[in-house]
C-alpha positions in Angstrom: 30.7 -81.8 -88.9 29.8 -83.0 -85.1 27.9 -86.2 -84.4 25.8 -86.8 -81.5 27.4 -89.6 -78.9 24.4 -91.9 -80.1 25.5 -91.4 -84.3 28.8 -92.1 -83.3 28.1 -95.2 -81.5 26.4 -96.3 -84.9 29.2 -95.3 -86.3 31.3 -97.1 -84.4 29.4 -99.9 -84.0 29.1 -100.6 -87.6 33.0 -101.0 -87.7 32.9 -103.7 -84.6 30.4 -105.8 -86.7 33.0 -108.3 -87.9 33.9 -108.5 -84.7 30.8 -110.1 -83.1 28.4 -111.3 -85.7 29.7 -115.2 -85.6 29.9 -115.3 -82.1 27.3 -113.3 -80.2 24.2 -115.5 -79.3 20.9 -114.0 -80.6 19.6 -113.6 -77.0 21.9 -110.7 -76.6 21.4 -109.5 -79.5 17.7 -108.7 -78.8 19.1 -107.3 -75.2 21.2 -104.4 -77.3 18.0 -103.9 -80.0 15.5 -103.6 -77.0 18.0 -100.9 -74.8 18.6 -98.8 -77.9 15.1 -98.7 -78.7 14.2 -97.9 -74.9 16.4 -95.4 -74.7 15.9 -93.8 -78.1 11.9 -93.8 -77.7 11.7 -92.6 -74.2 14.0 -89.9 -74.5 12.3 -88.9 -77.6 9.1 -88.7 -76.1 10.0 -86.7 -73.4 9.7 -89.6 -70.5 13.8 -89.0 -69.5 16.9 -88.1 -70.5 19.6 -89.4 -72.0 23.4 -89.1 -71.0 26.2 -89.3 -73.6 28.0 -92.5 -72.8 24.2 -94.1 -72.4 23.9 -92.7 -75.9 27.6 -94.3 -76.9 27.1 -97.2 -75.6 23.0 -98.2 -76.6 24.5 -96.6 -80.6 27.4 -99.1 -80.1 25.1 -102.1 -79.9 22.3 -101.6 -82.0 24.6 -102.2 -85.8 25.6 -105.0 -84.1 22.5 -106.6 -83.1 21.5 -106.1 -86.0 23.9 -107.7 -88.1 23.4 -110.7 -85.8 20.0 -111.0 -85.9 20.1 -110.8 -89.9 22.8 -113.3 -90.2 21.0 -115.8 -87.7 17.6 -114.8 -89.4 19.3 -116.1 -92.8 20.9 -119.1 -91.6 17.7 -120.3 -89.6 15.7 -119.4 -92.8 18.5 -121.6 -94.9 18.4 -124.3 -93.0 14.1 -124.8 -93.0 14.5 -124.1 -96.6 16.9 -127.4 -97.1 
């Protein structure tokens, strides 16, 4: 069965997770949340289109992000909870 460029950047993406999630700073993190959910949302509502690789690479980020966000979220939260 096919997936779209942007399912298999989540696809993908989710794979890379180990790769990044210790050592990406949280900043950058919001950077690839707030492109895929541009790019997602204004496609979606009809304001532009979308090219495959801006698909790959916005699906590449998001898993990413957020594992990153989630893991710094729970070490901040651990450390004002000690």
């Amino acid at each position: 069965m096919p997936l779209c460029a942007r399912c298999t950047g989540l696809l993908v993406g989710s794979f890379a997770v180990p790769l990044f999630v210790l050592s990406l700073r949280w900043q950058v993190a919001v950077a690839l949340f707030a492109a895929f959910v541009v790019d997602s949302v204004s496609q979606f509502v009809g304001l532009r289109s979308s090219n495959n690789v801006l698909r790959l690479v916005t699906g590449l980020g998001f898993p990413v992000a957020v594992c990153v966000l989630l893991v710094g979220g729970a070490k901040w939260l651990w450390s004002i909870t000690l």
